[in-house]
N, C-alpha and C positions, 0 to 999 in steps of 0.2 A: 224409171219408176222411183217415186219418193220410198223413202226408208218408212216404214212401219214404228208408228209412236203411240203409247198410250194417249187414250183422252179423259178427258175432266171427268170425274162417275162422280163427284159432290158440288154438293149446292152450300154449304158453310164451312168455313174452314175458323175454328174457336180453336184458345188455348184453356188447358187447366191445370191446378196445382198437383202436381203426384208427393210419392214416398219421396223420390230421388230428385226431386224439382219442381220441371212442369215440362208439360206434353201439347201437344198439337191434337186437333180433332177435325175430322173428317165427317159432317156429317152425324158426329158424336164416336166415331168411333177410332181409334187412338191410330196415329201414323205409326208406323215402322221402317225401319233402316230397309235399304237393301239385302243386308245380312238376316230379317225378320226378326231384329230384335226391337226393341219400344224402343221410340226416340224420345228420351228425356233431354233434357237441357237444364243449366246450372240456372239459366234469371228467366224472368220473364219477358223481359225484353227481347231475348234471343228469340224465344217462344213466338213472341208477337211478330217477329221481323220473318220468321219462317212461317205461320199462317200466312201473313201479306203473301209471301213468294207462291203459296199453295190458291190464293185468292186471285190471285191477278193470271191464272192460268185459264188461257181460252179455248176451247176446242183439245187440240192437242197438246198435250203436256210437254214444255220446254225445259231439260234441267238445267240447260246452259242459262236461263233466267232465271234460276232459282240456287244463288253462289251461296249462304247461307244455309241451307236444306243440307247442301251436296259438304261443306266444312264438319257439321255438326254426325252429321251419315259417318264420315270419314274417321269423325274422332271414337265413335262408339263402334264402330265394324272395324277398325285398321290400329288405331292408338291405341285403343283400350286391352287388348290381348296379348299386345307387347310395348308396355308404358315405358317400362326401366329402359328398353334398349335402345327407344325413340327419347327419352333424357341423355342414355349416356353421347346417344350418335349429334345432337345438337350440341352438349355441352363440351364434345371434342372440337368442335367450332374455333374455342378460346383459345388453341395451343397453334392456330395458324390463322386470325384473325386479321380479315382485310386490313385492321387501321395500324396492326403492327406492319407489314410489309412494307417498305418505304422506297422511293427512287434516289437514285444518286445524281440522276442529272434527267434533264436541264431546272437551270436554277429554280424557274417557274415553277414548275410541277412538286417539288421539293418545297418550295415557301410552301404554295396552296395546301399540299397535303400535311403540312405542319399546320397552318392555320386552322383548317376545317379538321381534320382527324385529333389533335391531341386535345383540344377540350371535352372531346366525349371517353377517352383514355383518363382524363385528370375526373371526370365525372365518377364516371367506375370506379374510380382507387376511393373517392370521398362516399361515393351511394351505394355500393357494391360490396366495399373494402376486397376489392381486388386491384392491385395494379399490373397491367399489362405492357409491356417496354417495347418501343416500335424497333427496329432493327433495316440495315438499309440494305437490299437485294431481295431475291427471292428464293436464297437457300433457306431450309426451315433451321429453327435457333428456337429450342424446348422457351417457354414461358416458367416464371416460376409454379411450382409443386402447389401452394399454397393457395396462391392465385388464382389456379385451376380450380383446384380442389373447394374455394369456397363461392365460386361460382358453377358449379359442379350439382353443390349441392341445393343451390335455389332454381337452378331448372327440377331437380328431380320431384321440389313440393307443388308443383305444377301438377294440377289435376291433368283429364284426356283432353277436354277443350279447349284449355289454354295450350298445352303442347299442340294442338293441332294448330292452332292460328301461330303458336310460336316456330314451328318448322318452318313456314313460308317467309316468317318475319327475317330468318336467322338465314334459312338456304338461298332465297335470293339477294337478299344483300350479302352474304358473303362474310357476315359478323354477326359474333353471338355480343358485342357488346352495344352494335346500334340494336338487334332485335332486343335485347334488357332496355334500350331507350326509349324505343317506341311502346313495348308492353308497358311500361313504368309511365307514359305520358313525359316524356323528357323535353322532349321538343315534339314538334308538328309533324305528320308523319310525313307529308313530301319534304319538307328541310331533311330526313331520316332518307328519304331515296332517295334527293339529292347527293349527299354526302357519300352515300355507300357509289353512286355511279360517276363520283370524280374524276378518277383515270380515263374512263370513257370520253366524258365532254371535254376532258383537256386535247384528247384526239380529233373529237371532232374541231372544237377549235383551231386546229392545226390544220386539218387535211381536209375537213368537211363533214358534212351527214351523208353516212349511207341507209339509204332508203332501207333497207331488206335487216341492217341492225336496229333502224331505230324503231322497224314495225314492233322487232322482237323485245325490243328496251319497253314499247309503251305496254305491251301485254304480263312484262314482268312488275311494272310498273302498276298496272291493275291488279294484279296480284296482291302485292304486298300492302296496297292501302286498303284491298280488302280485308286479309290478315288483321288490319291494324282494327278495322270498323267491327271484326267478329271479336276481336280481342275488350276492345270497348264497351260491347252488347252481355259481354261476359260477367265484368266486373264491377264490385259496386259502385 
């Protein structure tokens, strides 16, 4: 027996400007979270990208086709009632940050992760004014106070929608300073999931691809460029 799914009850799916932004219409009558609160949105481009998703809906309603709907749901029912402690839990990120952790051997792995990790570390210390020191093992070694502390504080000026897209940016890659790269448009976002999956593809280079990792690698992989695409629809 198939699962039980709502189906399409509108024929237009408009956006409009509200108090708080702008909203989605159904028909004329305004969307709502899952939480039954109004789905406002910070542009209107967010707006327009979630009518499409609300548009392109046939028969029954797909949420897993509608990634955009489900970010923005997330940020107003989940972020929004506890913003400070989803800043502070990203911004703790910076005191154990993928690109400080370093290998000691083999030589390869050691150049590449110095090539590809300390220009977006020299990045940080110039765009950021924080710098971060890689350290080689993986015992944890506090980061500077400072350093923290004033990347600390530019997660925390993050509205609920950009923390939303920013948690995916920061938790799957594993660094709060490539997600400050990708939010910032620093570089391209897959060059940005390339780099954060380094260690990865140095193994596969060595031993091979396992099928059952790299399904898991391409779904994080969608993930995070979607992150980057809501983060974009965000900003001016």
């Amino acid at each position: 027996m198939s699962e039980w799914a709502p189906k399409r009850f509108w024929t237009t799916a408009d956006t409009t400007e509200t108090d708080e932004g702008f909203g989605v219409l159904l028909d004329g009558r305004p969307v709502r979270t899952p939480a039954k609160a109004l789905l406002e949105v910070p542009s209107k481009a967010l707006a327009d990208r979630i009518a499409s998703e609300f548009d392109a809906q046939v028969g029954k309603i797909d949420p897993t086709t509608m990634p955009f709907t489900r970010t923005a749901n997330a940020a107003v029912d989940k972020v929004r009632s506890q913003k400070s402690e989803v800043a502070d839990m990203l911004a703790d990120y910076g005191d154990s940050d993928l690109l400080c952790y370093r290998a000691a051997e083999p030589a390869g792995l050691v150049a590449r992760q110095a090539e590809q990790w300390d220009p977006y570390l020299n990045w940080a210390a110039d765009a950021l004014g924080a710098r971060l020191e890689p350290r080689t093992g993986v015992i944890h070694a506090p980061q500077c106070p400072e350093a923290l502390g004033t990347l600390r504080k530019r997660v925390h000026t993050m509205n609920v929608f950009e923390l939303a897209a920013f948690h995916d940016l920061v938790s799957i890659s594993g660094s709060l300073i490539l997600g400050f790269a990708a939010q910032l448009g620093h570089r391209p976002p897959e060059e940005i999931w390339s780099v954060s999956r380094l260690d990865e593809i140095w193994q596969q280079e060595q031993w091979g691809v396992d099928d059952e990792a790299q399904e898991m690698a391409d779904h994080k992989k969608a993930a995070f460029l979607h992150a980057n695409a809501f983060m974009r629809l965000i900003q001016p």
